[in-house]
C-alpha positions in Angstrom: 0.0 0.0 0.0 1.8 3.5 -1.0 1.8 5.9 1.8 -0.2 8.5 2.6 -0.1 11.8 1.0 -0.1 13.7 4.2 0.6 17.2 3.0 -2.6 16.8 0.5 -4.5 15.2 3.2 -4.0 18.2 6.0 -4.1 20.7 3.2 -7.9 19.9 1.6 -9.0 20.3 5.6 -7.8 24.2 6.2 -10.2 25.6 7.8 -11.1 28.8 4.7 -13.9 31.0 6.7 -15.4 34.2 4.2 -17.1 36.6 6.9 -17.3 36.9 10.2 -18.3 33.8 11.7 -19.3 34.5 15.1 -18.6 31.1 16.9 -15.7 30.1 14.9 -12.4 32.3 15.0 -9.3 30.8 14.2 -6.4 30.4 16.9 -2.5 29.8 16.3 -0.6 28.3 19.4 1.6 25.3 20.6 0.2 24.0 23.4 1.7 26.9 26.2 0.3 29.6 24.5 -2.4 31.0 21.8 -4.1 33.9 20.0 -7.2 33.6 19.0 -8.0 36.0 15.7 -11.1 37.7 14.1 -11.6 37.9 10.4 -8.5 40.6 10.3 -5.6 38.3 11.8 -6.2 39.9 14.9 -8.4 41.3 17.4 -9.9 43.9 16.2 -13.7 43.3 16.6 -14.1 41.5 19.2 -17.7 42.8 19.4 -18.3 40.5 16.5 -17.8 37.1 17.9 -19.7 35.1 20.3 -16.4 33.5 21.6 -13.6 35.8 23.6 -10.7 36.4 21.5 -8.0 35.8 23.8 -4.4 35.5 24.4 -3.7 33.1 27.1 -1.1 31.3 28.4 -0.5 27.8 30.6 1.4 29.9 33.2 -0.6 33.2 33.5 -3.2 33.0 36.5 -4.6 35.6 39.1 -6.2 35.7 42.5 -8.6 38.2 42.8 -7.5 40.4 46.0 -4.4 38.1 46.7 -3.5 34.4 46.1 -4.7 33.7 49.7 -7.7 35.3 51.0 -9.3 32.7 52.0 -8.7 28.9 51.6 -10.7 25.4 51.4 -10.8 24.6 55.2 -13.1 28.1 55.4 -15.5 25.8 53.6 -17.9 23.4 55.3 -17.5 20.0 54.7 -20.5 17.9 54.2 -20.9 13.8 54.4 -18.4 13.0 56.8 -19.2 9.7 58.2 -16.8 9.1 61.5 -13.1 9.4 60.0 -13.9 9.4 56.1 -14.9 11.9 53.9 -15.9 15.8 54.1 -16.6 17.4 51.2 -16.8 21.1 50.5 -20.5 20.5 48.2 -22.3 23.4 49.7 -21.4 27.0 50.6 -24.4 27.1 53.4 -23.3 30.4 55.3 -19.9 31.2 53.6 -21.1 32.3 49.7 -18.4 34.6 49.3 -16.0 32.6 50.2 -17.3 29.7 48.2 -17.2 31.2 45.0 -14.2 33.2 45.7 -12.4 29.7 45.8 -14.7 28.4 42.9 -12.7 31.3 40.8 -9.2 31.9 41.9 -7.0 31.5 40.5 -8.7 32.0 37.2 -6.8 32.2 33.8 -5.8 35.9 32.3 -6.5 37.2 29.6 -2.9 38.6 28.0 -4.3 41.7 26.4 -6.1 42.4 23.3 -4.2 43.0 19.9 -6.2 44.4 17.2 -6.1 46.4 14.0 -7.4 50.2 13.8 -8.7 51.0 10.6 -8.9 54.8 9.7 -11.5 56.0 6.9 -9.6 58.7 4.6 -12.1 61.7 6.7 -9.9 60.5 9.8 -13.0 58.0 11.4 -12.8 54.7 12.5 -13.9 51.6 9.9 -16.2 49.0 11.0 -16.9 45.7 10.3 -19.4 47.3 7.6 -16.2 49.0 5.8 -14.9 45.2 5.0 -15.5 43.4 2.2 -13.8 40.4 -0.4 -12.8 39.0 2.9 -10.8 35.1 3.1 -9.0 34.0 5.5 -6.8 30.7 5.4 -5.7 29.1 8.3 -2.4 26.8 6.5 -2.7 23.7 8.9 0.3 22.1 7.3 2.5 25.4 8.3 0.3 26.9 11.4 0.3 30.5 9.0 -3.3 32.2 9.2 -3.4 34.3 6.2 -6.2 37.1 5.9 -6.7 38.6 3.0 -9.9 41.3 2.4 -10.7 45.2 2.1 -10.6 47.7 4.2 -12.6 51.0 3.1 -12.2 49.5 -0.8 -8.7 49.3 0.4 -6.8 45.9 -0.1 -5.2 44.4 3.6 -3.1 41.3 3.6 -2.2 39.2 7.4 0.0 36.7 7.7 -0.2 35.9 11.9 1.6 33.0 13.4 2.4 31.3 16.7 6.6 30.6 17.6 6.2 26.8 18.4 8.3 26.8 20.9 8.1 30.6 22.6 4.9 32.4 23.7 5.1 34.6 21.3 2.7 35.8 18.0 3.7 38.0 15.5 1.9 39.3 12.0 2.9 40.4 8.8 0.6 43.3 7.7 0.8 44.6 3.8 -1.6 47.6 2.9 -1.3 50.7 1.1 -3.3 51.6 4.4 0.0 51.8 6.5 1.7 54.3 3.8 -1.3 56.9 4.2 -1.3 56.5 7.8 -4.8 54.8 8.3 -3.8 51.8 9.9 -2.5 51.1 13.5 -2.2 48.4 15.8 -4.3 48.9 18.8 -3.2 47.3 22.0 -5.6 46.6 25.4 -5.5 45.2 28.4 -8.1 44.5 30.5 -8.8 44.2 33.9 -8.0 40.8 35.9 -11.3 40.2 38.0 -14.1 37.7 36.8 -17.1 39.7 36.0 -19.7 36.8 37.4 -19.6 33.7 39.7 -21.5 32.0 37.2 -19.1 30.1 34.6 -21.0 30.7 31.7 -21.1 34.4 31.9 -17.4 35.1 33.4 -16.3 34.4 29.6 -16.9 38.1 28.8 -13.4 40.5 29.7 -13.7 42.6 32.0 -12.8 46.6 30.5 -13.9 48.5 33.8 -12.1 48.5 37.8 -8.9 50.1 36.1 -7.9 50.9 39.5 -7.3 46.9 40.2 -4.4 46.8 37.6 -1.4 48.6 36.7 0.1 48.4 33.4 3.7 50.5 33.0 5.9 50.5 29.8 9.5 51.4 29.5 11.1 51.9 25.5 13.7 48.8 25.5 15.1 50.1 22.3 13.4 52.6 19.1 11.5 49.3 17.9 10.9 47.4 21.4 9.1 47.8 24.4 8.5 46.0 27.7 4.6 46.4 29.3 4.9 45.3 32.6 1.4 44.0 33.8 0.3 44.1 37.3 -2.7 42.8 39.5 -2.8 42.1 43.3 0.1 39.4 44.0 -0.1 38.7 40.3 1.7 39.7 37.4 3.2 39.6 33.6 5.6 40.8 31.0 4.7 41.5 27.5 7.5 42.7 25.1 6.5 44.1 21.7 8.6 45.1 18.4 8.0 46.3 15.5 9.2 47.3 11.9 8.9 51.2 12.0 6.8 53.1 13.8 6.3 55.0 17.2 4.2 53.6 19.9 2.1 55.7 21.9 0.2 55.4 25.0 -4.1 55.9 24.9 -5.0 55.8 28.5 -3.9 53.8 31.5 -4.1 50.3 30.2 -4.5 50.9 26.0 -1.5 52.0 23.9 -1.9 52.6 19.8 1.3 51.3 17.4 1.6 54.6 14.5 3.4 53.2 11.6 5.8 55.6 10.0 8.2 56.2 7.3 5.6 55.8 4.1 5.9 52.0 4.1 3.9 49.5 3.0 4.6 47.0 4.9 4.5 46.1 8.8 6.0 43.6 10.9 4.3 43.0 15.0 5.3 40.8 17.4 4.2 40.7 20.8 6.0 37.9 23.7 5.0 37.0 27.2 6.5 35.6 30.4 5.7 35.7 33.7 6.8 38.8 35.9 10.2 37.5 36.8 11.2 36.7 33.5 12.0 38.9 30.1 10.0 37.8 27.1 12.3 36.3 24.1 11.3 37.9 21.2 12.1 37.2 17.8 11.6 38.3 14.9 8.3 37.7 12.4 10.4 36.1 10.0 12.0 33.5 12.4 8.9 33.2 13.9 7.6 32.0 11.0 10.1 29.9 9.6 10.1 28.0 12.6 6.3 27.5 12.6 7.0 26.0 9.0 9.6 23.2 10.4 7.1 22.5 13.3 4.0 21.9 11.5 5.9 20.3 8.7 7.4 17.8 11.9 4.1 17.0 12.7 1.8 16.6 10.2 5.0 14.1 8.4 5.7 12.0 11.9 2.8 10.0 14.2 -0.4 9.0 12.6 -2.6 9.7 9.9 -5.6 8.3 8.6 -7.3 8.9 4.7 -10.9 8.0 3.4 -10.6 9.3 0.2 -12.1 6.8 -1.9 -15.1 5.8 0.4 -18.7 5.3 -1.0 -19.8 6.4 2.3 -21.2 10.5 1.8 -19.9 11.0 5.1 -16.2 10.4 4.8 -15.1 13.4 3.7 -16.9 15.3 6.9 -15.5 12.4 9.1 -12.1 13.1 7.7 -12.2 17.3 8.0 -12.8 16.7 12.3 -10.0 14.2 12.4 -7.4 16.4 11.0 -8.8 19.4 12.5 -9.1 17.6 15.8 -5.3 17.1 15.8 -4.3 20.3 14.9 -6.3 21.9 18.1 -6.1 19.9 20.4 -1.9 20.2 19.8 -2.3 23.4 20.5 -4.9 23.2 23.2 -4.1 20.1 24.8 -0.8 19.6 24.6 1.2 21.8 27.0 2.3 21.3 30.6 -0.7 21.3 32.5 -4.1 19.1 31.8 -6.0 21.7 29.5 -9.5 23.3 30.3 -12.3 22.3 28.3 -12.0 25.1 25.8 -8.0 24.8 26.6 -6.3 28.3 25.6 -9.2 29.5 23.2 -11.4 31.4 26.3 -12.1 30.7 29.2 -14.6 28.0 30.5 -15.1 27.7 34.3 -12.7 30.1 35.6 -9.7 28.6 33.4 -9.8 25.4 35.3 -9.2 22.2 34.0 -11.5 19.2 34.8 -8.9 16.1 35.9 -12.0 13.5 34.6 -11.8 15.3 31.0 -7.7 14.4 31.4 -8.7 11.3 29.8 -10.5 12.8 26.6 -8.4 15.6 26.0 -5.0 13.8 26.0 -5.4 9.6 26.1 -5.8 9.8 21.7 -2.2 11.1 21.3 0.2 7.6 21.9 -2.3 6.5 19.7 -1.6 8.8 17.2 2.2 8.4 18.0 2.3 11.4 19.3 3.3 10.0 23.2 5.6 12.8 23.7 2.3 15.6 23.7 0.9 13.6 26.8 4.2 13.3 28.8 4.1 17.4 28.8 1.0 17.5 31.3 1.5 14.1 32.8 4.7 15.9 35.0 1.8 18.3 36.7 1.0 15.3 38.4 3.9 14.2 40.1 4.4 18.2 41.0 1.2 18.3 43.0 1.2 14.1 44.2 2.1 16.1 47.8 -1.4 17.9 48.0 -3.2 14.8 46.1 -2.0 13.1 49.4 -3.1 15.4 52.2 -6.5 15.5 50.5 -6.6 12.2 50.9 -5.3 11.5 54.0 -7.8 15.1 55.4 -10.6 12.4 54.0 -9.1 9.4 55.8 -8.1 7.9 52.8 -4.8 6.4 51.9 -2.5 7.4 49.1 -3.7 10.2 46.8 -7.2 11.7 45.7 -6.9 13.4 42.5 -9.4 16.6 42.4 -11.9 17.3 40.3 -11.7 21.0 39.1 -8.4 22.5 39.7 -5.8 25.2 38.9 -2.2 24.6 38.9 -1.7 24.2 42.3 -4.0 20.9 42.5 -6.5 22.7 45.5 -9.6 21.3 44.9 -12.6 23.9 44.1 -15.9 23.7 46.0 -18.4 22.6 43.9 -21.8 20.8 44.4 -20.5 17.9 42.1 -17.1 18.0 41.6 -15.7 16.9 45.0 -17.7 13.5 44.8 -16.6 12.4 41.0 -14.2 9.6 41.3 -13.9 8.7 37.7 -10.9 11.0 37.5 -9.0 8.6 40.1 -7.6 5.8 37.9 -6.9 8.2 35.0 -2.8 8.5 35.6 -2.8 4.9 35.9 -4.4 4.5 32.1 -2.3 7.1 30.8 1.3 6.1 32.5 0.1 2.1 31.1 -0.1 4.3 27.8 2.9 5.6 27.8 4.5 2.6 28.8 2.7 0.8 26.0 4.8 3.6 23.8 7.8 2.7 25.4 8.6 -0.4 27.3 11.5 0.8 29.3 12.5 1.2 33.1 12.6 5.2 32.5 8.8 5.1 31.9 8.5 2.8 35.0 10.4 4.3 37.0 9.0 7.9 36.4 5.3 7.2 36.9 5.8 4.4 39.3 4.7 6.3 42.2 2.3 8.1 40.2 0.1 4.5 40.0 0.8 3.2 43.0 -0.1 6.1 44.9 -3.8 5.9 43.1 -4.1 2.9 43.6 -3.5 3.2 47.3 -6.7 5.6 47.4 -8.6 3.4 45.3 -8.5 0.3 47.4 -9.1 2.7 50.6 -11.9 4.0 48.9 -13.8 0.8 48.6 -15.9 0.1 51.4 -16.3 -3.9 52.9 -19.9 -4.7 53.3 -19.8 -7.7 55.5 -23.1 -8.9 55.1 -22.8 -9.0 50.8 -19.3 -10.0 51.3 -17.8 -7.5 49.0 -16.2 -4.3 48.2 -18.4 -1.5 47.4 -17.9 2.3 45.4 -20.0 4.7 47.2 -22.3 6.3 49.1 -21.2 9.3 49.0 -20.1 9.5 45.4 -21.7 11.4 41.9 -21.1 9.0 38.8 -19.8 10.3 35.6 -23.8 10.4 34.7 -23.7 13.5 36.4 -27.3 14.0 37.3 -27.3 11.4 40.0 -27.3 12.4 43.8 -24.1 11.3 45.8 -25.8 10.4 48.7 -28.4 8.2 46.6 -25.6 6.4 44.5 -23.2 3.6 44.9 -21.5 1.3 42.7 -21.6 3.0 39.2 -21.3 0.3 36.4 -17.9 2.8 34.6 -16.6 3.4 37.8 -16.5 -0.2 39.2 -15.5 -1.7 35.8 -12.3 1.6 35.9 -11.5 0.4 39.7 -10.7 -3.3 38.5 -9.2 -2.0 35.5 -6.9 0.3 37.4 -6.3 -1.8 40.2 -5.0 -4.4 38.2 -2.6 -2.0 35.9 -0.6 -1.1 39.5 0.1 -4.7 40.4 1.2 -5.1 36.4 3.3 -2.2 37.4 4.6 -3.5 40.6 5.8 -6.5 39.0 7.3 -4.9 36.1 9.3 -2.7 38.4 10.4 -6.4 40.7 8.2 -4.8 43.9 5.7 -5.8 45.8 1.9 -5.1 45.2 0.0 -3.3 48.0 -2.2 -6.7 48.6 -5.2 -4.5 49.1 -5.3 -3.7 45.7 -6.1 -7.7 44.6 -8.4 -8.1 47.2 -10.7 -4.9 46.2 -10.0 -6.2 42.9 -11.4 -9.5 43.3 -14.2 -8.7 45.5 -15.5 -5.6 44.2 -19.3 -5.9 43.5 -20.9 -7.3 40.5 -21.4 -4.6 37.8 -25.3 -4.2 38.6 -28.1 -4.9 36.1 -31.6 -5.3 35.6 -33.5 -6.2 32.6 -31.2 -7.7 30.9 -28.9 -4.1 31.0 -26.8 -2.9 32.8 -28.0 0.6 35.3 -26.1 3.3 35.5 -25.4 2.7 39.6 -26.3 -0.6 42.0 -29.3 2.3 43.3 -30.3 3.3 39.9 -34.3 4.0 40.6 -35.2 2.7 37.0 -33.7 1.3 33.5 -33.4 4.4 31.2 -36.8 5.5 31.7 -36.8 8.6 34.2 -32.5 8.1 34.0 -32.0 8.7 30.7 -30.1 12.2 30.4 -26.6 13.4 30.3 -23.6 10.7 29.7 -24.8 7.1 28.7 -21.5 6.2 31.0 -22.5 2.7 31.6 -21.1 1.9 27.9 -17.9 2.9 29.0 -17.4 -0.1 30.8 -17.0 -1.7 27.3 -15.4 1.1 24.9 -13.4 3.2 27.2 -12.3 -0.1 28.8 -11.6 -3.5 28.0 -14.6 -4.5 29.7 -13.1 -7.9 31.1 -16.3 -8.3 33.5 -18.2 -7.5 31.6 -21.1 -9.9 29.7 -20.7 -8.6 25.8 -25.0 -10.1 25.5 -25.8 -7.5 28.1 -23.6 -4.9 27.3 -25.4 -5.1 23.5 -28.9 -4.4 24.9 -27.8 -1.6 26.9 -26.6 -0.3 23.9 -30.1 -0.8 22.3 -32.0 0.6 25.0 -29.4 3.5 24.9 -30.1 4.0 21.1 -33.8 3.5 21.8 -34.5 5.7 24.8 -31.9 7.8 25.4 -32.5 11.7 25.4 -29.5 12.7 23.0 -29.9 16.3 23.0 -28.9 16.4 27.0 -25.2 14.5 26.1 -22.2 15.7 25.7 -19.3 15.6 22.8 -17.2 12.9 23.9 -20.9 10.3 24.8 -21.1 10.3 20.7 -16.9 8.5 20.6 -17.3 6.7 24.1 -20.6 5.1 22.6 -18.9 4.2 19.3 -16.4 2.8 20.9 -18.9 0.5 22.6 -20.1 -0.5 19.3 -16.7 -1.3 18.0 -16.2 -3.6 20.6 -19.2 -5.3 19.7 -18.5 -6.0 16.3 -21.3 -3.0 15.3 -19.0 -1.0 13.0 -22.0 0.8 11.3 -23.3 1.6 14.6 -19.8 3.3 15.4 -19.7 5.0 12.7 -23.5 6.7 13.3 -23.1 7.2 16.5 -19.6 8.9 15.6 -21.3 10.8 13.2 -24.8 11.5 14.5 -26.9 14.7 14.0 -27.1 16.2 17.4 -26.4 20.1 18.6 -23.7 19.1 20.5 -22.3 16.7 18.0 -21.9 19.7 15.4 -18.0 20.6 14.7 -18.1 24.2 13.5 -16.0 25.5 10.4 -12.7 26.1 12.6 -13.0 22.5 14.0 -14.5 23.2 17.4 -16.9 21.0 18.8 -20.1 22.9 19.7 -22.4 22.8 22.6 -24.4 25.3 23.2 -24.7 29.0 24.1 -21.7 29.7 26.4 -19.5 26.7 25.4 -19.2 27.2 22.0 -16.0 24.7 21.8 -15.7 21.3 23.8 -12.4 19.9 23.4 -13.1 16.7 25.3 -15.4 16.1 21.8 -12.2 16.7 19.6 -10.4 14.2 21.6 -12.7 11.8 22.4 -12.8 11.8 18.6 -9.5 10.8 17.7 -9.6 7.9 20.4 -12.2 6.4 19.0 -11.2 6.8 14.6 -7.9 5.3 15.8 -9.7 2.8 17.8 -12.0 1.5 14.9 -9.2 1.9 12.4 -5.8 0.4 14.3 -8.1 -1.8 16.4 -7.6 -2.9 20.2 -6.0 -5.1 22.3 -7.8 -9.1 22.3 -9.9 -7.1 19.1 -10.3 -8.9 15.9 -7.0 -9.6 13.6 -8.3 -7.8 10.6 -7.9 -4.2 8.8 -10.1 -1.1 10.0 -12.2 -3.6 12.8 -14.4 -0.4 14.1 -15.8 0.2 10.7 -18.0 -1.2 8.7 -16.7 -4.7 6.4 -19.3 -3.9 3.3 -16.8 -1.7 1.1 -18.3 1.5 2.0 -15.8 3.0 3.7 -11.9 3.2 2.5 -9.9 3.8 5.3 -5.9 3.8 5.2 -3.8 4.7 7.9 -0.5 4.5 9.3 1.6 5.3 12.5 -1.3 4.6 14.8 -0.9 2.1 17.9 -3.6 -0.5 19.2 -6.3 0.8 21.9 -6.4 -1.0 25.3 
C-alpha cells in the first residue's frame, strides 16, 4: 500500500472561513500559549464574535484580591461519616468565600491586539467597511493568512504562533500603513471575573482600572517591555515592530503609529511571567520556525485517509480528524491538563477538569504522538504532595486526585465536583499508555509512584460490606452520569469496571518494576461488586431507581465499561442491549461531545461497525463541529475539546483496532466496502 499523502491530506482540511463567523475564529498556538484572531488576523472586533478572542497562556493565572484570602478549610464540609470523607459541596453560610475559591485562581486574559482602521475623513472603519474577505488558516504550516478590504482598500495578514516561545507576530501589507490609516491597537483588560457563574465570566472585563497597573518602559526605538500588574499577580509582555512609534491611549490601551511611508509592517508581541524577560524574535524567524514545526508534525505520528469511500460521510468524518489534531496540539498539549476550551477562552474560571484528562489527551500515543501527553503528565507528580493530604484530610490512603483544579491541584468547592471519582484511575491509564509507547525502566520508573499512589486511594476508597461480602464504590459519590445524587448512589457500572481495571494495571506495574503489590489492591480487585443490572442491561449505579426510563439524560457512562475499557467483567450479550436501549431511549440532546466517541467505541467492541460509525457521526447540537473544527455545545461553550479528543480515540480505535480485538484491517468500521480507510503510524487501543 503507498503511503499517505499527508501534505494533501492536512491541506484539503484548512479551515477557509469568508465573513465573520461569530462562533468560529481561528487560533494559532503550541500547546503553552495562543491567540485567538477575528476575520483581520487579529483582534480587532471583538464585538463580533460570540467567543472571547483571547491570548492566554498555561502559566498566567490571578487571585482576585491576593492568592490567599481565604482557603478550602473556610469551607464546610458535608458527608463526613466518622473518619472518612468531608466534602466542600455546599457554601451554606460562607457564599463569598465559596465562589471566591470556585474562581481563583482564574486564567488571564494577556491583552487584546487588534487592527485600527482609519477612513480617509480620519474615522474609525467597521466591520461594515470590509468586504472580499478570506482567510486561510495553513494547517500544514500553522500560518493564518487574511486577505480582504478595508474602506475598498486591499489588507493582507500573515499571523503565526513561535512553536516553541509564547510569542505571536503578524505580517501586515496595505497601502493603508503608507497613508497612515492603519494602527495596531493594544488593550488590556482588567483581571477580575465579571460573574460567579461560569458561563457568563467568559466576557473581559474593561472597567475597575484601579485593580491593575500596566507600565511601559522603551527597551530600544523598535521594542518595548509592558509590565502587567494585579494584586500578587503579574506579567511581562515585550513588543517590536518594523517602524513606527508607539504611543500610549489611556492607562491600560496603547496605539502602534506606523511611519516612514511603508507598505509594509512587521508586529510581534512575547510574554512571560513577571520575573522573567519575554524572548522575542523576529516575524520572520517566527515564522520559519512554525513551517519546520508543522511540517514535523503533520509528516511524523499518525494519519488516517478515506478518500475513496462510498460512504457521503467520509469526507466530513475526515475534516474533524485532521482538524481535531491540529487543536487539540495546541490546546491540549502543554504542561498542564487543559480546560475544556483549553487556551481559546475561558470556561469555568480557566480550570481544568482532571475526569476530561482522559479525553483531551489519552488519543495522542495512539496517534504516536506519546511525547504531547508526557508534557501535562509531569503536573501530576508536581502536585502528588497535595493529592496526598487530600486524601489523608478524608481518611483515605495514598492520593485523591481533584476534580476541578488550577495549577496548584486545590480542589474547588463545587456541588458535584468533589464527589466524582472517575478521575481517580486516569494516571494509571495514561502512565500504562505511555509505557505501551515505550517499554523501558525510564517510563517505569518515572510514573511508578504516580500509580501506585492511586491505587493506594482506590483500594481505601472501597468500602467492605460484611453482610454481601464485597467491596463497594460509594455512598457518598456522583457517577460520571452526572445527574445522579451522591448520597443516593453507589457502585456506578464505569466506575466499578475503571476500579478493577486500574487496580490491576498497578500490580502489572509493581511486578514490572520487581516490587511488591500493595495486597489491598487484589483483594478490592477481586471482590468488588458485581457490575449491577436489571432487565437484561446494565444501570447506571447498583441504586439506579429505574432502567433508562426517568435516567435517561446526560452521559450514557454505563457503555464505558466496554469502549473506554476493556470491559473484562463484563457480559458482551448485556452490554449489546444496553446499547439498544441506549439508542432507543436515550435523550441525545442532553449529552455531551465525547458520549457520541465513548458510545462508538462501545459498538466497536461489539462487532457493530455501522453503529460506530452513526453514532460517531450522529446529528445532534452538540455533535456539530463548527467550520474552525470546534466542537459545539451550546450557548456559552461554543467549543468542547473533550469532543475533539474523544474523537480521535475512537477513529484510531476503529481503524488500528484494540488489544484481544479482531486480527483484521479497520475492525471499528464497517466490512461492506463502504468505507476506505488507510492509515498509518497509529498504535492499538487497550
Amino acid at each position: 500500500m503507498t503511503q499517505i499523502d499527508r501534505r494533501a491530506l492536512v491541506t484539503r482540511h484548512n479551515p477557509v472561513i469568508r465573513g465573520i463567523v461569530p462562533m468560529a475564529p481561528l487560533s494559532v498556538g503550541n500547546g503553552e500559549f495562543a491567540f485567538t484572531a477575528d476575520l483581520t488576523g487579529m483582534q480587532t472586533f471583538p464585538e463580533a464574535y460570540e467567543v472571547p478572542l483571547s491570548t492566554q497562556s498555561q502559566w498566567g493565572w490571578h487571585s482576585s484580591g491576593g492568592r490567599h484570602v481565604w482557603k478550602l478549610a473556610d469551607v464546610p464540609l458535608q458527608y463526613r461519616d466518622g473518619e472518612r470523607g468531608g466534602y466542600p459541596i455546599r457554601a451554606e453560610d460562607r457564599e463569598e468565600t465559596y465562589h471566591w475559591l470556585r474562581q481563583n485562581p482564574h486564567r488571564l486574559q494577556l491583552g487584546e491586539f487588534g487592527f485600527r482602521f482609519v477612513s480617509a475623513s480620519g474615522e474609525s472603519l467597521t466591520t461594515a467597511h470590509l468586504t472580499d474577505a478570506e482567510q486561510t488558516l495553513d494547517l500544514w504550516s500553522g500560518i493564518l493568512t487574511s486577505r480582504f478590504r478595508a474602506d475598498g482598500v486591499p489588507v493582507s495578514v500573515q499571523t503565526v504562533c513561535h512553536p516553541q516561545l509564547d510569542q505571536f507576530g503578524v505580517v501586515v501589507e496595505s497601502p493603508l500603513l503608507a497613508e497612515g490609516r492603519l494602527e495596531i491597537a493594544i488593550r488590556f483588560p482588567a483581571p477580575g471575573m465579571v460573574s460567579t457563574s461560569w458561563d457568563r465570566s467568559i466576557a473581559l472585563n474593561w472597567g475597575e482600572a484601579d485593580s491593575h497597573s500596566t507600565e511601559c518602559r522603551r527597551v530600544s526605538p523598535n521594542e518595548a517591555l509592558i509590565e502587567r500588574t494585579m494584586d500578587d499577580d503579574g506579567y511581562r509582555v515585550a513588543v517590536g515592530w518594523s517602524h513606527g512609534e508607539l504611543m500610549r491611549e489611556s492607562a491600560h490601551a496603547f496605539w502602534l503609529k506606523p511611519g516612514g511611508g511603508a507598505g509594509r509592517l512587521e508586529f510581534a508581541a512575547g510574554f512571560a511571567r513577571s520575573n522573567a524577560i519575554p524572548e522575542l524574535v523576529s516575524v520572520t524567524e517566527t515564522i520559519a520556525a512554525s513551517e519546520r514545526h508543522w511540517e514535523s508534525f503533520w509528516s511524523e505520528g499518525g494519519a488516517i485517509e478515506m478518500a475513496g469511500s462510498r460512504d457521503p460521510r467520509a469526507a466530513e468524518l475526515e475534516r474533524r480528524i485532521v482538524q481535531s489534531l491540529f487543536l487539540t496540539a495546541i490546546h491540549c498539549a502543554g504542561s498542564l491538563p487543559p480546560q475544556e476550551t483549553g487556551l481559546l477562552y475561558n470556561s469555568w474560571f480557566g480550570k481544568f477538569h482532571l475526569e476530561m484528562h482522559w479525553w483531551h489527551a489519552f488519543h495522542f500515543p495512539l496517534w504516536g504522538r506519546a511525547g504531547l501527553l508526557r508534557k501535562s503528565m509531569g503536573w501530576y507528580r508536581d502536585i502528588l504532595p497535595a493529592a496526598r493530604e487530600l486524601a489523608k484530610a478524608q481518611g483515605y490512603e495514598g492520593a485523591r486526585w481533584p476534580k476541578m483544579v488550577a495549577p496548584d491541584g486545590v480542589q474547588s468547592p463545587s456541588p458535584i465536583g468533589p464527589l466524582l471519582i472517575w478521575q481517580q484511575p486516569h494516571p494509571i491509564a495514561l502512565a500504562e499508555l505511555l509505557y505501551l509507547a515505550d517499554r523501558s525502566d525510564d517510563t517505569l520508573e518515572q510514573y511508578g509512584e504516580l500509580v501506585f499512589a492511586s491505587a493506594d486511594f482506590m483500594a481505601s476508597f472501597a468500602l467492605w460490606d460484611e453482610a454481601g461480602g464485597r467491596y463497594v464504590l460509594g455512598p457518598p459519590v456522583i457517577p460520571a452520569q452526572e445527574r445522579h445524587k451522591g448520597e443516593q448512589t453507589w457502585n456506578p457500572t464505569y466506575e466499578l469496571e475503571y476500579w478493577r481495571h486500574g487496580l490491576d494495571l498497578a500490580e502489572q506495574w509493581a511486578q514490572r518494576l520487581g516490587r511488591k503489590a500493595n495486597p489491598k489492591w487484589a483483594d478490592v480487585r477481586d471482590k468488588l461488586s458485581a457490575l449491577p443490572e436489571a432487565e437484561g442491561v446494565y444501570l447506571a449505579h447498583e441504586n439506579a431507581p429505574d432502567t433508562f426510563v426517568r435516567t435517561n439524560t446526560d452521559h450514557p457512562s454505563m457503555l464505558g465499561a466496554f469502549g473506554m475499557l476493556p470491559g473484562h467483567t463484563v457480559d458482551r450479550e448485556t452490554m449489546r442491549r444496553t446499547l439498544d436501549r441506549v439508542m432507543e431511549s436515550w435523550s441525545w440532546g442532553t449529552t455531551w461531545g465525547w458520549d457520541y466517541p465513548m458510545a462508538a467505541m462501545t459498538a466497536a467492541r461489539l462487532g457493530d461497525g455501522k453503529r460506530a460509525v452513526d453514532l460517531l457521526l450522529m446529528d445532534v447540537t452538540k455533535n456539530t463541529y463548527l467550520p474552525n473544527g470546534h466542537n459545539y455545545q451550546r450557548p456559552g461553550l461554543m467549543a468542547y475539546l473533550p469532543g475533539n479528543g474523544g474523537l480521535l480515540t475512537a477513529v484510531a480505535m476503529m481503524a488500528c483496532g484494540w488489544q484481544g480485538g479482531p486480527e483484521c484491517h479497520a475492525p471499528g468500521f464497517p466490512d461492506d466496502g463502504s468505507w476506505n480507510v488507510r492509515w498509518e503510524g497509529l498504535h492499538r487501543f487497550m
